[in-house]
C-alpha positions as MATLAB code, in Angstrom:
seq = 'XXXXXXXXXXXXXXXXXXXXXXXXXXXXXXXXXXXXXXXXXXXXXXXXXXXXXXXXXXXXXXXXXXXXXXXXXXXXXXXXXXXXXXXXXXXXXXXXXXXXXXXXXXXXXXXXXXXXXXXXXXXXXXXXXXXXXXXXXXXXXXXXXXXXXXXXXXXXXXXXXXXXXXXXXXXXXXXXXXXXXXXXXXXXXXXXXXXXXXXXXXXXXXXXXXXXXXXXXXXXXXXXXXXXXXXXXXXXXXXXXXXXXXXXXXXXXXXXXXXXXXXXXXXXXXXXXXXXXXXXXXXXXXXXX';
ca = [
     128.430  120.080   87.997;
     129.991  118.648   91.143;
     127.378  120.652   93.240;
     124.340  120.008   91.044;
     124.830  116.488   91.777;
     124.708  116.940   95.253;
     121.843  118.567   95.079;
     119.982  116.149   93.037;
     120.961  113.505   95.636;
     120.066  114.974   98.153;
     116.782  116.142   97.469;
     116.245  112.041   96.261;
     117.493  111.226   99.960;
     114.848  113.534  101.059;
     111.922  112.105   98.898;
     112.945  108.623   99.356;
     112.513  109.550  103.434;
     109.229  111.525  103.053;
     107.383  108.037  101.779;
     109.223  105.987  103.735;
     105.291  104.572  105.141;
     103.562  104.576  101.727;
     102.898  101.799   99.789;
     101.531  102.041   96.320;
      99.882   99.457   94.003;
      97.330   99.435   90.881;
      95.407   96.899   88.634;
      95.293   98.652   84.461;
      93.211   95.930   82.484;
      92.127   96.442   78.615;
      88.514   94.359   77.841;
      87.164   93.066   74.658;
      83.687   91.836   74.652;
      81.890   90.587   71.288;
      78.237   90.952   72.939;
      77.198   87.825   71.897;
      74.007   87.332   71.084;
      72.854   90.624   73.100;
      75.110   92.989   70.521;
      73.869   95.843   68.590;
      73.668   95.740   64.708;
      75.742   98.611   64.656;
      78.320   97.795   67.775;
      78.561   94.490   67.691;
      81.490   94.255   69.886;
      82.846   97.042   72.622;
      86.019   97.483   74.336;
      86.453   98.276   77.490;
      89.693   99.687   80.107;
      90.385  100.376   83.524;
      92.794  101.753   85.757;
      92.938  101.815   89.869;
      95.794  102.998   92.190;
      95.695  102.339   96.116;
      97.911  104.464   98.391;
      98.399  102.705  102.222;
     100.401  104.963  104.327;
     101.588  103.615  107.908;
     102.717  105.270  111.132;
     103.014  103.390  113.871;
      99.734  101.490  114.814;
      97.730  103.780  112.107;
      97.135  102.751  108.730;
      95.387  105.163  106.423;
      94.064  104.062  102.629;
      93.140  105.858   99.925;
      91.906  104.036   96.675;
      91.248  106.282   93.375;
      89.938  105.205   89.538;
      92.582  106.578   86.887;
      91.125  105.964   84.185;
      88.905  108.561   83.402;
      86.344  106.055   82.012;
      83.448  106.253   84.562;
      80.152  107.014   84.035;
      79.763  110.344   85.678;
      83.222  111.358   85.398;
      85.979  111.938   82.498;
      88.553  112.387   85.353;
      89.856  110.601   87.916;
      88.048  109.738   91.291;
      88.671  108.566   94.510;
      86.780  105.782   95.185;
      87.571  105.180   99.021;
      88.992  107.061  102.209;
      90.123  104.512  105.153;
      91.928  105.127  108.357;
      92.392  102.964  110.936;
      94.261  103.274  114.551;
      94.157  101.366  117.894;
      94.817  103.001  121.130;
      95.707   99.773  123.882;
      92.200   97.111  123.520;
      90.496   99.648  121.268;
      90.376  100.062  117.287;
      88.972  103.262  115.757;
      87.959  102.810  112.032;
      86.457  105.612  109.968;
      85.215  105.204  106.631;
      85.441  108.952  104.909;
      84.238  108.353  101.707;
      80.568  108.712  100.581;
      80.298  105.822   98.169;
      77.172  105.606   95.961;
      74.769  103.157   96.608;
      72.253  103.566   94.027;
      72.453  101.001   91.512;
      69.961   99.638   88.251;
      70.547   96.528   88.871;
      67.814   93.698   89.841;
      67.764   93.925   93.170;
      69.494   96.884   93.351;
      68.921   99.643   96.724;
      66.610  102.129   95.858;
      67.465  105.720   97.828;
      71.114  106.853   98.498;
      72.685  106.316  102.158;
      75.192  108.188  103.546;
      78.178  105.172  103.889;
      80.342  107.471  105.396;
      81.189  106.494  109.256;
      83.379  105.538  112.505;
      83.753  102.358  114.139;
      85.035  102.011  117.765;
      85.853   98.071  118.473;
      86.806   96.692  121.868;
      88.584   93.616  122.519;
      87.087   92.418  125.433;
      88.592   89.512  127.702;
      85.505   86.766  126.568;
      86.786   84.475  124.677;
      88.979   86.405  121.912;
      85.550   88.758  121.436;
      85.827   92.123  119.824;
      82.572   94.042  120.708;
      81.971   97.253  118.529;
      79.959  100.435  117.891;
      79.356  102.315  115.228;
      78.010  105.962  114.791;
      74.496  104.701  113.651;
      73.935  103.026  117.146;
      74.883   99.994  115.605;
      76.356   97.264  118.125;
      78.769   94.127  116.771;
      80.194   91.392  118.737;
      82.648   88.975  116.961;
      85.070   86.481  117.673;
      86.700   82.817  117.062;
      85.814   79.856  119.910;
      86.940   76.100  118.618;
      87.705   76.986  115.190;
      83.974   78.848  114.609;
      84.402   81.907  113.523;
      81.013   83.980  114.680;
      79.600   87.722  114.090;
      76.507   89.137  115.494;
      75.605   93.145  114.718;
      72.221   94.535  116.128;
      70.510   96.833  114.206;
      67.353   98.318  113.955;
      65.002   95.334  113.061;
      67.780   94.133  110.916;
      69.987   91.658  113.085;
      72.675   89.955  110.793;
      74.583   86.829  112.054;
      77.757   85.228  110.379;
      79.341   82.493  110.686;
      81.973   80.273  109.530;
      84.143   77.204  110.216;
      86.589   74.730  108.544;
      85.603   71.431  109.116;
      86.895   67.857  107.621;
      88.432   69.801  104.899;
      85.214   71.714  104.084;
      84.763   75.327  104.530;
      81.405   76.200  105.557;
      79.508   79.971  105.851;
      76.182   80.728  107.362;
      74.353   84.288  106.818;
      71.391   85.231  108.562;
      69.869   89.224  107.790;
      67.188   89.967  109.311;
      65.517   86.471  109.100;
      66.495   85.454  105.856;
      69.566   82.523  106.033;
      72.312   82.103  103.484;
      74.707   79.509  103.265;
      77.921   78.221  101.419;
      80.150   75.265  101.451;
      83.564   74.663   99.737;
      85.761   72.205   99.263;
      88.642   70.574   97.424;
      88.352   67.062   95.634;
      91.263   65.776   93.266;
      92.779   69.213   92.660;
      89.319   71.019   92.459;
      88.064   73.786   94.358;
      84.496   73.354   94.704;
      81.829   75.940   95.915;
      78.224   75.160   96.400;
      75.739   77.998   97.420;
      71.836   78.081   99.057;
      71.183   79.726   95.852;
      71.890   76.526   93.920;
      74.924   78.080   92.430;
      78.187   75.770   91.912;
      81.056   76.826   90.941;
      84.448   74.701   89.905;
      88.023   75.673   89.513;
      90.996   73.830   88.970;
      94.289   73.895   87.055;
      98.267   75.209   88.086;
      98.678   78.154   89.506;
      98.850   81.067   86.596;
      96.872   78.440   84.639;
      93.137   78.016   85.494;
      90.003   77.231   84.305;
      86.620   78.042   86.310;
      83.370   77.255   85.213;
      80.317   78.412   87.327;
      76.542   77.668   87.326;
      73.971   80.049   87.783;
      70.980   78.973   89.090;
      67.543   80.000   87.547;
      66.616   83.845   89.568;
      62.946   84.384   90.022;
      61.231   87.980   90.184;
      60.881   89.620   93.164;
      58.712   92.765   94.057;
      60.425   95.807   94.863;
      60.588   96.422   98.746;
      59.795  100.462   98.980;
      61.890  102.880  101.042;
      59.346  103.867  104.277;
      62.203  106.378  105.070;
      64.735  108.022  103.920;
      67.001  107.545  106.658;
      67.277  103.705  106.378;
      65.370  103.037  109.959;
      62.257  102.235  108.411;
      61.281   98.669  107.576;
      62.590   98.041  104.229;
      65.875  100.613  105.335;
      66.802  102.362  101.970;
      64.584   99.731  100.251;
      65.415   97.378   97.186;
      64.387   97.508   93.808;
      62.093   94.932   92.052;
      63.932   91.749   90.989;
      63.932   90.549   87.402;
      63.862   86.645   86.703;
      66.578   85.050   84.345;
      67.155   81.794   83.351;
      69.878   79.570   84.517;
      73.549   80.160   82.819;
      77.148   79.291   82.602;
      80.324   80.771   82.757;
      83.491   79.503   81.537;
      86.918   81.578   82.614;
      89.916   80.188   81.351;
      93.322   82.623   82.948;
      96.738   82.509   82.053;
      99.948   84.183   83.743;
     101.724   85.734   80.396;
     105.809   86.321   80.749;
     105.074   89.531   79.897;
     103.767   90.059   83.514;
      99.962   90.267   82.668;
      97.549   88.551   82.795;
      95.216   87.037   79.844;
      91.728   85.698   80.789;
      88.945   84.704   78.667;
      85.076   83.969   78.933;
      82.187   82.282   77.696;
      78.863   83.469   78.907;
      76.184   81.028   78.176;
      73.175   83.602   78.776;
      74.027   85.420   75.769;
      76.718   83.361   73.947;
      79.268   85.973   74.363;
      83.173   85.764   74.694;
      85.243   88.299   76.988;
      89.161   88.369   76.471;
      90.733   90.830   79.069;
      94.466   91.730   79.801;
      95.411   93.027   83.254;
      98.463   93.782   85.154;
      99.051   94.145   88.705;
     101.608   95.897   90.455;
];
């Protein structure tokens, strides 16, 4: 008995030593959703579950991350998939990233991308001595240049006839971000007044949160969405004027939201909303760990 003991303590001293780097976490959430107004005759209500695990192991100055759905419950699969493949290492002033997961793209959705693109890929950054800059380069010839000068946080990436600039400051108290892709600017602007955290987008959407910690209430307004005509795919490598190309956009009328979340002693989480667009209520558990 005396040696079986050993034995099982040592091989835990072992195991305990072998993950010494990793770092595991998960969400698990359960979903009910009546449908509203949008529900079948014959379903009128539908519930809902999901499971994720992320695994971060560390050496030294490398970090490598490996996310995976549990759950079985996706729509192509019955078993569980991984649903991203990170690693990340710096060598002195320079930061290798590669992304080895091919994530789909494709999605039904208004708006949606219309071919499939190949999101797998390796960035090489450099932080150069101009001001706290980082300038990178990706694998698709893509060239970034980033960095933070008087509390203006700016990021500039050239692509092929699709230039994107960010940028983003905190200023009196209000948090302020700037888009521009390829032409076409976005902007949002947040703020705090009495205990409310307030968001107001260039898409006319506002959004409102307040209430304690583990006990808040957030309503959001949608904006009316107009249609849009699909922009078509002139190649199926992405370099072509649309890139991958966008599907057609479908209008929708203006809604609200209403998410009211609570911190249970159990350890979950119970949070519940009110759709306006279709009159439905969501109640969903979760639990982080």
């Amino acid at each position: 008995m005396k040696k079986l003991i050993a034995l099982f303590a040592a091989s835990t001293v072992a195991s305990t030593a072998a993950v010494a780097g990793v770092a595991l976490s998960g969400t698990a959430s359960v979903t009910y959703d009546d449908n509203g107004s949008g529900a079948l005759v014959a379903n009128q209500s539908a519930t809902s579950y999901d499971a994720d695990i992320s695994i971060v192991g560390t050496t030294g100055s490398t970090t490598v991350t490996i996310g995976m759905d549990v759950d079985g419950n996706s729509a192509t699969s019955n078993t569980a998939n991984v649903t991203g493949a990170d690693l990340s290492t710096t060598i002195g002033p320079v930061t290798i990233a590669a992304d080895m997961h091919d994530e789909t793209s494709l999605t039904t959705a208004s708006g949606g991308q219309e071919l499939e693109s190949v999101d797998t890929g390796v960035t090489v950054s450099l932080d150069a001595p101009i001001g706290d800059a980082t300038i990178g380069l990706d694998n698709s010839g893509n060239v970034s240049v980033a960095g933070t000068w008087s509390g203006v946080t700016l990021s500039h990436t050239i692509k092929d006839g699709s230039d994107t600039t960010t940028g983003s400051a905190s200023i009196a108290g209000m948090d302020v971000s700037i888009t521009n892709d390829a032409g076409s600017s976005t902007w949002s602007l947040g703020t705090t007044v009495s205990g409310v955290d307030l968001t107001l987008a260039s898409s006319k959407a506002i959004t409102a949160a307040f209430g304690l910690s583990g006990n808040t209430m957030t309503i959001s307004h949608t904006a009316e969405r107009k249609s849009a005509a699909a922009k078509v795919a002139t190649s199926t490598n992405g370099d072509g004027a649309n890139g991958y190309g966008k599907l057609e956009v479908a209008s929708k009328a203006s809604f609200t939201t209403v998410a009211i979340s609570r911190d249970l002693t159990s350890g979950a989480t119970l949070a519940a909303t009110y759709d306006s667009s279709n009159e439905s209520l969501t109640l969903k558990a979760s639990v982080s760990f």
